[in-house]
C-alpha positions in Angstrom: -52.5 -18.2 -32.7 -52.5 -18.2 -28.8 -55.6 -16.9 -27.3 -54.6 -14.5 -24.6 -56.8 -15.0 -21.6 -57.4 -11.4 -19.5 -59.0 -12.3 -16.5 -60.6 -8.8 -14.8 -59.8 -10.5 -11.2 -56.2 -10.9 -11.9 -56.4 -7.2 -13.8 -57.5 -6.1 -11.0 -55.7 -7.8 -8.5 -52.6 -6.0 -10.4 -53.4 -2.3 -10.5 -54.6 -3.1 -6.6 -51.0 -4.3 -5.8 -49.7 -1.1 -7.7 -51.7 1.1 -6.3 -50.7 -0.7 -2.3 -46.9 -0.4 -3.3 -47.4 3.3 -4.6 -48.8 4.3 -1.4 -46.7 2.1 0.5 -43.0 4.5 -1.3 -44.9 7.6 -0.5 -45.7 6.7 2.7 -41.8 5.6 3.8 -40.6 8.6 1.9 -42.9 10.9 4.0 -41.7 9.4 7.3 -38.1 9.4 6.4 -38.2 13.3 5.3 -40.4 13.7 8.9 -37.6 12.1 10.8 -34.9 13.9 8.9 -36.4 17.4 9.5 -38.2 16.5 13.2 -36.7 19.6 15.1 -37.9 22.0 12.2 -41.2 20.6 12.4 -41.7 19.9 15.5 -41.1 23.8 16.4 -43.5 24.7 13.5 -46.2 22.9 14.8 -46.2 23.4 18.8 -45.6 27.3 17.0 -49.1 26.6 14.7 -51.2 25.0 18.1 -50.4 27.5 20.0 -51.0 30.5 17.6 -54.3 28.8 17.1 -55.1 28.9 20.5 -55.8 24.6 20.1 -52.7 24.2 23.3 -52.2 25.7 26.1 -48.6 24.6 27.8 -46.6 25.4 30.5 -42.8 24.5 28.1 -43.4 24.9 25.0 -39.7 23.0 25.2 -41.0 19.9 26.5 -43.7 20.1 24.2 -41.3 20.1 21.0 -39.0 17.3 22.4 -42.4 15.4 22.4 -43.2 16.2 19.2 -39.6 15.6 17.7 -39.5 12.3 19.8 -42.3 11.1 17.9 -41.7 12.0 14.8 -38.4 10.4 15.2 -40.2 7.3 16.0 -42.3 7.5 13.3 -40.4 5.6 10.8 -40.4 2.3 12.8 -43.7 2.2 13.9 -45.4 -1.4 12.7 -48.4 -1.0 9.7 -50.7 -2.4 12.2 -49.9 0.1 15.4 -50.4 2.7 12.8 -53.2 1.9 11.4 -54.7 1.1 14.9 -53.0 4.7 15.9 -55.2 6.5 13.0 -58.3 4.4 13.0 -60.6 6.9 14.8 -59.3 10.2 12.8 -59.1 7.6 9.3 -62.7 9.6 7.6 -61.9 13.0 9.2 -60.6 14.6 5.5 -61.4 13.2 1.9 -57.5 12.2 1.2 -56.1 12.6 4.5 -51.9 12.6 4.8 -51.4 9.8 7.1 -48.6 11.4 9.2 -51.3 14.8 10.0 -53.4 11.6 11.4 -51.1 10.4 13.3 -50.2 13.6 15.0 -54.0 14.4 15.5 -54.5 11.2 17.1 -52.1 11.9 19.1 -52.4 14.7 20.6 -55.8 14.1 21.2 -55.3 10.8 22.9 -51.7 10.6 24.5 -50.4 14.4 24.6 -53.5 15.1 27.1 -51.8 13.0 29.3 -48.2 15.2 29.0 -47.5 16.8 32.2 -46.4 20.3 30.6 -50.0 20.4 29.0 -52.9 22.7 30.7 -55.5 21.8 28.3 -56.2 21.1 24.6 -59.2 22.6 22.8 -61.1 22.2 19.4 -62.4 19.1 17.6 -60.7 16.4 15.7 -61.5 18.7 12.7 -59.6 21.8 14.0 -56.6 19.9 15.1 -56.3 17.9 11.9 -56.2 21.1 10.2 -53.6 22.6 12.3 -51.5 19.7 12.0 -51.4 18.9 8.0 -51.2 23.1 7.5 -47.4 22.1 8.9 -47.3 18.5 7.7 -48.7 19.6 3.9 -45.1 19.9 2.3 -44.4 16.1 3.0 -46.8 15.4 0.0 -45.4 15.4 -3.1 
């Protein structure tokens, strides 16, 4: 009879890769659904900031071309820019949805620096919230 060796490294090891890969589909599948609906979102969420009084613009146009830019860019952004992108916001929810963190980040760090915004308000916290209320349905 053979003797089956299990080693618990290469066991684990496996379900790791699995696990990687799983996350790795959902991930692509999120940004490609992002990309493919960007105007729709993009209006739904400069409609959420501002209704939640986190943005206060002078277009809300320019404003959603940004937004739809990005999330038209979304799907070709390198693993290590995005993960670079979502370091600081990474801890801010117990299983976060990575495209909410990239938005957050976002807005918090480059969208200050958009010439149609006055002035953004709120934490890290509020923002993330705003953003993955609209960003929630790319789950599955």
């Amino acid at each position: 009879m053979a003797k089956v060796n299990i080693s618990p490294n290469r066991t684990t090891d496996k379900t790791i890769r699995t696990i990687d890969r799983k996350r790795e589909q959902e991930r692509r599948k999120m940004f490609m659904k992002a990309k493919d609906h960007a105007p729709e979102f993009a209006a739904k969420l400069v409609q959420r900031l501002i209704d939640r009084e986190i943005i206060e613009t002078t277009s809300v146009s320019a404003l959603r071309e940004a937004f739809e830019n990005q999330l038209n860019k979304l799907g070709y952004i390198e693993e290590f820019e995005l993960q670079m992108k979502i370091a600081p916001v990474r801890t801010i929810a117990q299983d976060p949805n990575v495209v909410s963190l990239y938005f957050t980040q976002y807005i918090v760090e480059d969208l200050i620096e958009h010439p149609a915004i006055q002035d953004i308000f709120g934490d890290d916290l509020d923002i993330y919230r705003a953003v993955d209320s609209v960003f929630r349905v790319l789950r599955q």
